[in-house]
MIPADO-56447 format. One record per atom (N, C-alpha, C): x, y, z; residue in three letters. Coordinates in steps of 0.1 Angstrom, whole numbers, padded with zeros to 4 digits, always signed. Example, Ala and Ser with C-alpha at 12.3 -4.5 7.8 and 13.67 -1.06 7.14 Angstrom:
BEGIN
+0132-0057+0078ALA/+0123-0045+0078ALA/+0132-0033+0078ALA/+0128-0022+0071SER/+0137-0011+0071SER/+0129+0000+0079SER/
This chain:
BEGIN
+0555-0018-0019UNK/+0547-0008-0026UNK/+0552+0006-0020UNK/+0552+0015-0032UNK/+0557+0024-0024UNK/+0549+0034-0016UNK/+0550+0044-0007UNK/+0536+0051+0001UNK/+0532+0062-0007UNK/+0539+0064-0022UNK/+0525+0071-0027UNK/+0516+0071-0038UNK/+0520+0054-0040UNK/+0512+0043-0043UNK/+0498+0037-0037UNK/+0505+0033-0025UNK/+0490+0038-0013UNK/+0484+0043-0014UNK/+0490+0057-0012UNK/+0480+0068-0008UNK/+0467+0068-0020UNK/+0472+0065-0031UNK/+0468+0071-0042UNK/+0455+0058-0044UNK/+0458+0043-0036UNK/+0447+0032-0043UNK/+0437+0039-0028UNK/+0441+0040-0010UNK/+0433+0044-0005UNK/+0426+0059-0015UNK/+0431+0071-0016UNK/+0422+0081-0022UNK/+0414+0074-0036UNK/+0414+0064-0038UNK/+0406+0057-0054UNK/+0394+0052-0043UNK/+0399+0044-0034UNK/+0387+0036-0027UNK/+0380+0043-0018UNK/+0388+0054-0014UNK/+0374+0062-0007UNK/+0369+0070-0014UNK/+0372+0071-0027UNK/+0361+0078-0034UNK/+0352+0072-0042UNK/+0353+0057-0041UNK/+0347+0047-0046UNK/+0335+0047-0034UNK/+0339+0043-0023UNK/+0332+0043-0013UNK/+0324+0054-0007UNK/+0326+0068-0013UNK/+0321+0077-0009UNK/+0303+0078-0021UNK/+0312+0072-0034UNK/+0302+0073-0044UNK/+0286+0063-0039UNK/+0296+0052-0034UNK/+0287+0037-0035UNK/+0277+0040-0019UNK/+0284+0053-0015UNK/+0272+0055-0002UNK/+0257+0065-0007UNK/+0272+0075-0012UNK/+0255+0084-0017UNK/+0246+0079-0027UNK/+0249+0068-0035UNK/+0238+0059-0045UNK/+0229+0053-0037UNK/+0235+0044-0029UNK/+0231+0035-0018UNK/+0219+0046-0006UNK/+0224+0060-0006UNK/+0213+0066+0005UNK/+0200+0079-0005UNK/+0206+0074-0011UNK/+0196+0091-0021UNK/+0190+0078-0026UNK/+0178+0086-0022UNK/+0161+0077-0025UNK/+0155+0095-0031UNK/+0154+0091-0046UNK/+0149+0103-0049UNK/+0131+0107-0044UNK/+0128+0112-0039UNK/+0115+0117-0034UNK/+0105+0125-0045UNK/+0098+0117-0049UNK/+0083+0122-0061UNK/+0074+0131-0057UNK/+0075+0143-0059UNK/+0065+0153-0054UNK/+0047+0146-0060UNK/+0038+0151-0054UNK/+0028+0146-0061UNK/+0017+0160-0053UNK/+0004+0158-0059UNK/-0006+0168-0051UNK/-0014+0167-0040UNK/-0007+0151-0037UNK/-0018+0147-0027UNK/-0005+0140-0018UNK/+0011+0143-0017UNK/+0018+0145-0011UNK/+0029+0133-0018UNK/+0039+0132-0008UNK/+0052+0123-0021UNK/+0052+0109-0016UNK/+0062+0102-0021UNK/+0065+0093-0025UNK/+0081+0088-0030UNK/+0085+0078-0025UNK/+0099+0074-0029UNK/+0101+0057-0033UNK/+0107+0053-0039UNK/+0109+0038-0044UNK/+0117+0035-0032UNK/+0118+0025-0024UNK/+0130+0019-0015UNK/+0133+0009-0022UNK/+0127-0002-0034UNK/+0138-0013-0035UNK/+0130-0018-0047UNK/+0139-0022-0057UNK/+0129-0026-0069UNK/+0137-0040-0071UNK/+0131-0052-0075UNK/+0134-0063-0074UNK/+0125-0071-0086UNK/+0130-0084-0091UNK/+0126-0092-0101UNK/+0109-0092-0098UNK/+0100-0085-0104UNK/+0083-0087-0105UNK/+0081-0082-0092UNK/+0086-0074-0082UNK/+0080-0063-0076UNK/+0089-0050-0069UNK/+0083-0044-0061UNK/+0086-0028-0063UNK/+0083-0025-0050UNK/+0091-0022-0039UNK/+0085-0015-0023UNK/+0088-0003-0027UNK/+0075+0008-0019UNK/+0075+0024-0019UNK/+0070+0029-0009UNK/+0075+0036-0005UNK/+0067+0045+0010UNK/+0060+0054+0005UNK/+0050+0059+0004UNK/+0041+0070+0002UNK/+0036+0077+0017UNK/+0033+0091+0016UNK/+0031+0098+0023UNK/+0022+0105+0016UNK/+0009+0105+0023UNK/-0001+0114+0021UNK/-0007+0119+0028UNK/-0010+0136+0025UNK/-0010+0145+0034UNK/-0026+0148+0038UNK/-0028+0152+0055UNK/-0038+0156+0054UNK/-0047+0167+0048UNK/-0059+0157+0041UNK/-0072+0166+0033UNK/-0070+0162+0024UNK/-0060+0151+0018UNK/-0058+0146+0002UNK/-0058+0132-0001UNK/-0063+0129-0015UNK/-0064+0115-0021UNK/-0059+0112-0031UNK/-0058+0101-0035UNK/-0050+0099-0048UNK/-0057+0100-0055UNK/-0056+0098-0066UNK/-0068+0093-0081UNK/-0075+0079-0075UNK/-0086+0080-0084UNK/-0096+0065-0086UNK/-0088+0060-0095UNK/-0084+0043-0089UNK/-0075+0042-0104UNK/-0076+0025-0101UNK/-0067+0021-0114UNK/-0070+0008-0111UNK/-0055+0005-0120UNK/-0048-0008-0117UNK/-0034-0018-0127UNK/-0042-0029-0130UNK/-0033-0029-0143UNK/-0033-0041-0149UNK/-0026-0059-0145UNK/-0014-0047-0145UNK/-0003-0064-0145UNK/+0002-0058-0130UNK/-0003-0057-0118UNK/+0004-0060-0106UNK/-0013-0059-0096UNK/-0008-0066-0086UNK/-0012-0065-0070UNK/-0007-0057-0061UNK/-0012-0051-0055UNK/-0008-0037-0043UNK/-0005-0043-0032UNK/+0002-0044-0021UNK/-0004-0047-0007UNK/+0004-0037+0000UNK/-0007-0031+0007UNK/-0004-0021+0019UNK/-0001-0021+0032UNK/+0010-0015+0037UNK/+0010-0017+0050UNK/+0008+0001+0059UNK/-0007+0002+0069UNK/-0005+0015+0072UNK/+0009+0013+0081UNK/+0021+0025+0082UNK/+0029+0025+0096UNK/+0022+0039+0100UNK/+0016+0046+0096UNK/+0014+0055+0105UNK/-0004+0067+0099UNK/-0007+0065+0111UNK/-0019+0074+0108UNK/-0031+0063+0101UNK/-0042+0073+0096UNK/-0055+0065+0091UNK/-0055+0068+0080UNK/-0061+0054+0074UNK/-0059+0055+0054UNK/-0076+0053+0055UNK/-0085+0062+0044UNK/-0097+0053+0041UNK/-0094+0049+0024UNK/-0098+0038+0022UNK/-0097+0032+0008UNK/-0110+0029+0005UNK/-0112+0034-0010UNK/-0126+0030-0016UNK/-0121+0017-0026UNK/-0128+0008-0022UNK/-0126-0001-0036UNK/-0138-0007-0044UNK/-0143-0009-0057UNK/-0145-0014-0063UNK/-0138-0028-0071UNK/-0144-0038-0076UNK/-0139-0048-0083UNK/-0153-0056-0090UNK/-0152-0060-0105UNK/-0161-0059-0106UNK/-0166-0077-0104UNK/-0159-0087-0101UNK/-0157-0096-0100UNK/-0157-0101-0082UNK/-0147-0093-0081UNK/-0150-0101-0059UNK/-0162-0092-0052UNK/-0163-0081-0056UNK/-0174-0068-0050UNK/-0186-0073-0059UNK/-0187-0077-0069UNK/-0202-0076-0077UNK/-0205-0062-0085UNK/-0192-0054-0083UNK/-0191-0041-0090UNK/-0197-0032-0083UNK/-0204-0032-0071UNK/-0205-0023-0052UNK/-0191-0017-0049UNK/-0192-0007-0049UNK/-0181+0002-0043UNK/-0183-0003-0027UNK/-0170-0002-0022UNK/-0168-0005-0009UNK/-0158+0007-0002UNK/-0161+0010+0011UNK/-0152+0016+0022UNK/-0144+0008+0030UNK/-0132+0011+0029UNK/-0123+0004+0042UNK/-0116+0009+0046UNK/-0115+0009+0062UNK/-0108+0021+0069UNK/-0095+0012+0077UNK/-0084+0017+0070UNK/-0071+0013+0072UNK/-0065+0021+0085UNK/-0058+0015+0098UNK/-0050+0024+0107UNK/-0046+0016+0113UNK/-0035+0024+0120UNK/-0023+0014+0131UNK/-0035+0023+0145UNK/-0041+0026+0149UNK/-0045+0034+0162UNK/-0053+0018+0166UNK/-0049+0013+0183UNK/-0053+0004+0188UNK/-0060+0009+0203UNK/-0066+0000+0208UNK/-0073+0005+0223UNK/-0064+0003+0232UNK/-0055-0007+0229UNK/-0044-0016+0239UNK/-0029-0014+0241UNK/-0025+0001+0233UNK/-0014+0006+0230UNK/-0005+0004+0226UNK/-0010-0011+0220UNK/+0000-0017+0211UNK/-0003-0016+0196UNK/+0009-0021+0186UNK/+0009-0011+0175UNK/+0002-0024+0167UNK/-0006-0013+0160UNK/-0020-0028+0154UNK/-0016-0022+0138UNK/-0009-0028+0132UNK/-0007-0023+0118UNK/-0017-0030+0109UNK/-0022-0020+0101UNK/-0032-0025+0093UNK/-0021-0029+0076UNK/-0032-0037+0073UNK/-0029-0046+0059UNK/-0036-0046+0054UNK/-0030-0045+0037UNK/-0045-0047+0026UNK/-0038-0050+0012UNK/-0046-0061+0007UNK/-0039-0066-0003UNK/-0053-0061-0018UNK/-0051-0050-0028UNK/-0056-0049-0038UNK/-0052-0051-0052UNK/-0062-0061-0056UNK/-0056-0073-0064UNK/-0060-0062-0079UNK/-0050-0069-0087UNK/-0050-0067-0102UNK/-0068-0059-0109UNK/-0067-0047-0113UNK/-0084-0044-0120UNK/-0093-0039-0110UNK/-0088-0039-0097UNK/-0100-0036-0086UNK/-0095-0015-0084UNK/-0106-0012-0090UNK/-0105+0003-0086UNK/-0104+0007-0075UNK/-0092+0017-0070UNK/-0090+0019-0056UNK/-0091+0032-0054UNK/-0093+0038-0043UNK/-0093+0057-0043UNK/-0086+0057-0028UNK/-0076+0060-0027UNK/-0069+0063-0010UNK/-0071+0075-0006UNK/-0075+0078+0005UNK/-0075+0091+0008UNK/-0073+0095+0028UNK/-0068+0108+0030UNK/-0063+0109+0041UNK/-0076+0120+0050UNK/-0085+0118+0057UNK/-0095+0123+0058UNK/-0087+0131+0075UNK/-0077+0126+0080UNK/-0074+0132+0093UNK/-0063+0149+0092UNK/-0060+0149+0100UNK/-0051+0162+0104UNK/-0036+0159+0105UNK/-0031+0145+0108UNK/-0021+0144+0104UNK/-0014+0134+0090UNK/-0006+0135+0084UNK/+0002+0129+0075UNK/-0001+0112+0076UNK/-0008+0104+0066UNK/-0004+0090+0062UNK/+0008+0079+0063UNK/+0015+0076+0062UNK/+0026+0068+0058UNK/+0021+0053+0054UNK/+0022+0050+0043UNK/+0020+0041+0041UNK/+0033+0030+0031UNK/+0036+0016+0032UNK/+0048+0006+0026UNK/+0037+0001+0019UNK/+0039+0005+0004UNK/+0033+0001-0009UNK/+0037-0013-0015UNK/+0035-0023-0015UNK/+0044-0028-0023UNK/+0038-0038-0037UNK/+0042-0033-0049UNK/+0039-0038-0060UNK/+0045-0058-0062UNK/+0032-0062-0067UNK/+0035-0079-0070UNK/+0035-0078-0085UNK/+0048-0081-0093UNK/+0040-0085-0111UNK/+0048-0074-0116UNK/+0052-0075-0125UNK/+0061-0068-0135UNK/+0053-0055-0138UNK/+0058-0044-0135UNK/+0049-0029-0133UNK/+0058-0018-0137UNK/+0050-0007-0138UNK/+0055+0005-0138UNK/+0046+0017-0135UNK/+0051+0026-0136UNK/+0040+0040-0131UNK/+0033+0040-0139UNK/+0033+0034-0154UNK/+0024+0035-0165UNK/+0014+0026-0166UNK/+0012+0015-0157UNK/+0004+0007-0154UNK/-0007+0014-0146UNK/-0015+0017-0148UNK/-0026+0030-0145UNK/-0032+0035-0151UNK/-0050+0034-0154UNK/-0059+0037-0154UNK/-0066+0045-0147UNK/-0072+0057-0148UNK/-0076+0063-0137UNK/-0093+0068-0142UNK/-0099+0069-0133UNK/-0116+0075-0139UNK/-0116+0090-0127UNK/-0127+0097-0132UNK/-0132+0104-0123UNK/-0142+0098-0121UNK/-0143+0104-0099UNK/-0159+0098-0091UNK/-0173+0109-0094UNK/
């Protein structure tokens, strides 16, 4: 082969490789009003997302159709309102989601909200949310219903 044959398939593959990184690291970031949001990995019938929600804000009351939610807090306190009108009896409920433990170990909270159960998330503290969203069931952003409380 000759060397400026080389040169020419390394300059093809590192610019192959330069492409297949910045695809691979840019997680576009969703502004929202109640702070953002990014997809990390979308897969056959579900969907992981990191949301971040900022102190003093909530999301909409809202409820899906075709998926299940399950939350994982990593950081900070989440309070979640839920209704359902089938596991609740149609009673709105409070549940207070946080990693903060007595024992200084990391106590991550979990919460699984099933298909139709109205949810309202909101960040009632001083610092920033983090929460690993992850959608069960063939979805989209447009799977959303929302009410006002």
């Amino acid at each position: 082969m000759h060397p400026d044959e080389y040169q020419t398939i390394m300059d093809y593959e590192d610019r192959i490789a330069a492409l297949d990184y910045k695809l691979n690291q840019k997680r576009d970031v969703v502004e929202r009003t109640w702070g953002h949001y990014k997809v990390l990995h979308k897969g056959d019938g579900y969907t992981v997302k990191e949301l971040t929600i900022l102190p003093g804000k909530s999301l909409s009351d809202q409820r899906h159709f075709k998926r299940d939610e399950h939350w994982l807090v990593i950081k900070g306190t989440l309070m979640v309102e839920l209704q359902h009108e089938k596991h609740f009896g149609g009673k709105r409920y409070t549940v207070l989601l946080t990693d903060e433990s007595l024992d200084q170990t990391r106590d991550l909270s979990y919460y699984i909200i099933p298909k139709e159960t109205w949810h309202r998330p909101h960040n009632e503290g001083t610092e920033p949310v983090v929460v690993v969203e992850t959608w069960l069931g063939n979805s989209s952003e447009d799977d959303i219903e929302r009410r006002n409380v």
